[in-house]
C-alpha positions in Angstrom: 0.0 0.0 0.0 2.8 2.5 0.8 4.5 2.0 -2.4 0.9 2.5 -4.6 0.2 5.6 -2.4 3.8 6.7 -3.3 2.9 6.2 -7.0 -0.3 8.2 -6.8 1.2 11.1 -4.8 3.9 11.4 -8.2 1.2 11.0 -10.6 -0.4 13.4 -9.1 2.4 15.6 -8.5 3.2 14.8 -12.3 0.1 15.9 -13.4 -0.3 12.5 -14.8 -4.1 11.8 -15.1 -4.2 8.8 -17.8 -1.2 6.0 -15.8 -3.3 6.2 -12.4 -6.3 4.1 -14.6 -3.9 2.2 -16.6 -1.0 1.1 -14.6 -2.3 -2.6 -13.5 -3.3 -3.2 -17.3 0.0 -2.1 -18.5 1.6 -4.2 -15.5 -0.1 -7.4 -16.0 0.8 -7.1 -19.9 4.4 -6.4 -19.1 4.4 -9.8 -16.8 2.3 -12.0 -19.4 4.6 -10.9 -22.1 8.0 -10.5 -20.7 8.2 -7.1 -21.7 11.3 -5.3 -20.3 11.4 -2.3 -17.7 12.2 0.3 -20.1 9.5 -1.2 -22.6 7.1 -1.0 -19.8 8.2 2.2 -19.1 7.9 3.1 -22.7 4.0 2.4 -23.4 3.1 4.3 -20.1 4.5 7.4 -21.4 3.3 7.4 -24.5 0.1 6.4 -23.4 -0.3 9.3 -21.0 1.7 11.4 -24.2 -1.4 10.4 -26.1 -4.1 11.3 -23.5 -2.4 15.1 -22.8 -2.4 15.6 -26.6 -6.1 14.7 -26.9 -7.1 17.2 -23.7 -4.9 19.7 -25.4 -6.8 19.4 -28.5 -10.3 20.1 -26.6 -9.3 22.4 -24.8 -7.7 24.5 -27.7 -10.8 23.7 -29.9 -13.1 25.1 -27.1 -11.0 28.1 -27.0 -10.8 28.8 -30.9 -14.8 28.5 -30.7 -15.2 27.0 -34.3 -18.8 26.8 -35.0 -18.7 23.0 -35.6 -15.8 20.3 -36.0 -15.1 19.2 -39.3 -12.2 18.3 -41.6 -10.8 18.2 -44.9 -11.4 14.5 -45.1 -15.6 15.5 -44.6 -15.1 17.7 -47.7 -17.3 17.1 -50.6 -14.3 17.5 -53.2 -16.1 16.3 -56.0 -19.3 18.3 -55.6 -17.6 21.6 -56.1 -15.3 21.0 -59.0 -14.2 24.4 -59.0 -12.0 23.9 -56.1 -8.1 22.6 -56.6 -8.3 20.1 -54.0 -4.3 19.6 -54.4 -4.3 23.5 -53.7 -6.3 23.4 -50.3 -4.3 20.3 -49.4 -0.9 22.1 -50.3 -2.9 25.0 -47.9 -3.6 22.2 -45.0 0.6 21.9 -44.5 0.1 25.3 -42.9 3.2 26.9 -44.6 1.0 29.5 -45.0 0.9 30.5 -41.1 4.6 29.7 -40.7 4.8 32.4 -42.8 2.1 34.9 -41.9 0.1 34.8 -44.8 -3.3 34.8 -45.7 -6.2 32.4 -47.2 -9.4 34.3 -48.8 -12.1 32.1 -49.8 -14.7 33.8 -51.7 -18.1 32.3 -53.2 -21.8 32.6 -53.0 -23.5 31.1 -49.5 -23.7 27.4 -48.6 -20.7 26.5 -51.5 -18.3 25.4 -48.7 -16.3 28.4 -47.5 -16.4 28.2 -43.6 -16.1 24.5 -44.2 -12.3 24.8 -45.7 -11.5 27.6 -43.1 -12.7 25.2 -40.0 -11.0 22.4 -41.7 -7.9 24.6 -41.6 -8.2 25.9 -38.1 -8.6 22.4 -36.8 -5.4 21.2 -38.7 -3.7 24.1 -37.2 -4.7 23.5 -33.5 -3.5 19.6 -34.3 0.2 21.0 -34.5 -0.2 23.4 -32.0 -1.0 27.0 -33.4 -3.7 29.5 -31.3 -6.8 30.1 -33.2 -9.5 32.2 -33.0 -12.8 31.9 -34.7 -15.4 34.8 -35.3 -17.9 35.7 -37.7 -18.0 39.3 -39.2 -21.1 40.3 -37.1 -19.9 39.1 -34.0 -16.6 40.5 -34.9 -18.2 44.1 -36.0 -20.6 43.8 -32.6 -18.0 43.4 -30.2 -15.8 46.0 -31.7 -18.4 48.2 -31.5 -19.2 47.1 -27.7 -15.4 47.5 -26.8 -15.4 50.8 -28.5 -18.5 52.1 -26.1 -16.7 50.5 -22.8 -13.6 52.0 -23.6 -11.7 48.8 -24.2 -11.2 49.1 -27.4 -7.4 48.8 -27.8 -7.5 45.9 -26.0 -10.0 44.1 -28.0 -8.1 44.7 -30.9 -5.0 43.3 -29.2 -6.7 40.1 -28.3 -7.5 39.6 -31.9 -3.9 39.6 -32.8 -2.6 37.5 -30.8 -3.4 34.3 -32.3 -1.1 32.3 -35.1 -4.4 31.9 -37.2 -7.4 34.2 -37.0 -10.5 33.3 -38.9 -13.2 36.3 -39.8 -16.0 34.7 -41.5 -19.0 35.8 -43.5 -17.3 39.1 -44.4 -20.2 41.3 -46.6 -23.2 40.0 -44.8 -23.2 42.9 -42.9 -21.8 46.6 -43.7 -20.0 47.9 -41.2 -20.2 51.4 -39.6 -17.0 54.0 -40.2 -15.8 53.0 -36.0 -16.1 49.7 -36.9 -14.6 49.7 -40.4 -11.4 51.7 -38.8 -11.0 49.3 -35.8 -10.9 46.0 -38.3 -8.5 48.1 -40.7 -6.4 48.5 -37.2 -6.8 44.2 -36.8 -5.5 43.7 -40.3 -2.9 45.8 -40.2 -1.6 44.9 -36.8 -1.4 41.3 -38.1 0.3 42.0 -41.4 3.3 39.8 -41.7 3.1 39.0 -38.3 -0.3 36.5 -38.1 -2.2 35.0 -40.5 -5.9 35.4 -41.2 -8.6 33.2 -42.7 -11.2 34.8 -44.1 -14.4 34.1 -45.9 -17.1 36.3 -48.0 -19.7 36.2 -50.2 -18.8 39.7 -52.2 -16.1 40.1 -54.9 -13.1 42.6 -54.0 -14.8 45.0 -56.0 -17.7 45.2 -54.0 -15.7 45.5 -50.5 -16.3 49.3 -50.5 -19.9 49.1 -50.1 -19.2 46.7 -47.1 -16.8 49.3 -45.5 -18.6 51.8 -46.5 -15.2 53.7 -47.9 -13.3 52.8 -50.9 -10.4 54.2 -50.3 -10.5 52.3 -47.0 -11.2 48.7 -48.2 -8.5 49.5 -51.2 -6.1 50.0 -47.7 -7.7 46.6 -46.2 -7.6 44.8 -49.5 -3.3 46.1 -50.0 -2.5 44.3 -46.3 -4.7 41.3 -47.0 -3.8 40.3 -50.5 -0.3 40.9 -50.3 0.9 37.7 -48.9 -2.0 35.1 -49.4 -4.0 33.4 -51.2 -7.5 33.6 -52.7 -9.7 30.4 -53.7 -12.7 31.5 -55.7 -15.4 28.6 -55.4 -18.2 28.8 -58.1 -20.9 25.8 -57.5 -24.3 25.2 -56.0 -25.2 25.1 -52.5 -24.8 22.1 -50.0 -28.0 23.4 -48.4 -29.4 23.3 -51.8 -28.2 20.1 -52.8 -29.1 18.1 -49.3 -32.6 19.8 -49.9 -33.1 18.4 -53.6 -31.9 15.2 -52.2 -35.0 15.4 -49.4 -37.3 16.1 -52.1 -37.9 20.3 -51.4 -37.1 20.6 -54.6 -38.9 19.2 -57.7 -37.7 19.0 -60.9 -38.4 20.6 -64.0 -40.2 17.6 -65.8 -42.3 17.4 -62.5 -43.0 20.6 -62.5 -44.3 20.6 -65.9 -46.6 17.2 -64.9 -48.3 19.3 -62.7 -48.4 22.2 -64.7 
């Protein structure tokens, strides 16, 4: 008993959370098989290696707050044609964030966009980069909110601060001259220095309307397209599609039937 009340004091000193519950397993293995001390030794570690990895993981993910988990492999590749899935796969290596740059995905709604950027963000919080998801009106609301309170500068701050930053929906929403200047002040304080993931539904031309300044969003458009890169997705919508497939939609030789 003294020597197992040892061993949990260390584990717990440690930190060591997944050994306390495996131990006797791993024990009783080591003696059926003949396994030696360091190879013992060995699959303990890397089990509780494998256990701190996974609770890092969760707890990163839950910080990022992604609206939903998915990945590239979930990708419907060969419904959207118009997308180079060697390109986005070349993008998933995350050279990109090694060095600052940024990834604009542009394309009508429901094509796939936020879909790519989660997929991305969840590859980078597997090898360890901060990430911080928001959409454009959440982004543009708690500007505004931080603005009001006075805590604006450090708002802004807290956005750049994190290896990947994703801003999606961009155009949904046109944003006020305050907010328009404080996510000019986000972009610029990440050039070269963090990169950011972004998604819209409007063209580059069209990005004045959204900021309500041209020669603004010309200023936005210099920092974000200088170092990145832009994957314009032309296709239907998933939503549409999964509809059609439930039978919303008919077709046009039903439609004619019952004409």
């Amino acid at each position: 008993m003294i020597i197992q009340e040892r061993l949990q004091a260390a584990f717990q000193q440690f930190g060591w959370v997944r050994i306390p519950d495996t131990l006797h397993a791993h024990a009783e293995e080591a003696a059926k098989h003949n396994l030696t001390y360091l190879e013992f030794l060995d699959k303990l570690l890397q089990e509780e290696l494998a256990a701190k990895h996974e609770r890092y993981l969760k707890t990163r993910t839950r910080l990022a707050k992604l609206p939903y988990h998915k990945t590239l492999d979930q990708f419907d590749f060969e419904f959207q044609p118009s997308i180079d899935e060697r390109r986005i796969r070349d993008l998933a290596t995350l050279r990109f964030v090694e060095h600052q740059e940024n990834v604009i995905l542009l394309g009508p709604p429901g094509v796939g966009k936020t879909h790519l950027a989660v997929a991305l963000a969840m590859e980078a919080i597997s090898r360890r980069k901060t990430v911080y998801f928001t959409s454009a009106h959440d982004l543009v609301q708690t500007l505004q909110d931080a603005h009001r309170s006075g805590s604006i500068q450090q708002k802004v701050r807290a956005y750049t601060k994190p290896d990947m930053l994703l801003i999606d929906e961009i155009g949904y929403r046109k944003m006020d001259e305050t907010a328009a200047h404080f996510f000019f002040q986000i972009v610029s304080e990440r050039y070269e220095k963090g990169s950011i993931v972004l998604t819209s539904n409007k063209s580059f031309g069209m990005w004045g309307d959204i900021f309500g300044d041209t020669v603004l969003a010309t200023a936005i458009l210099d920092r974000l397209l200088h170092h990145s890169s832009t994957i314009n997705i032309k296709g239907e919508s998933y939503r549409v599609k999964e509809k059609k497939k439930a039978g919303f939609f008919r077709s046009e030789n039903q439609a004619d039937q019952h004409a």
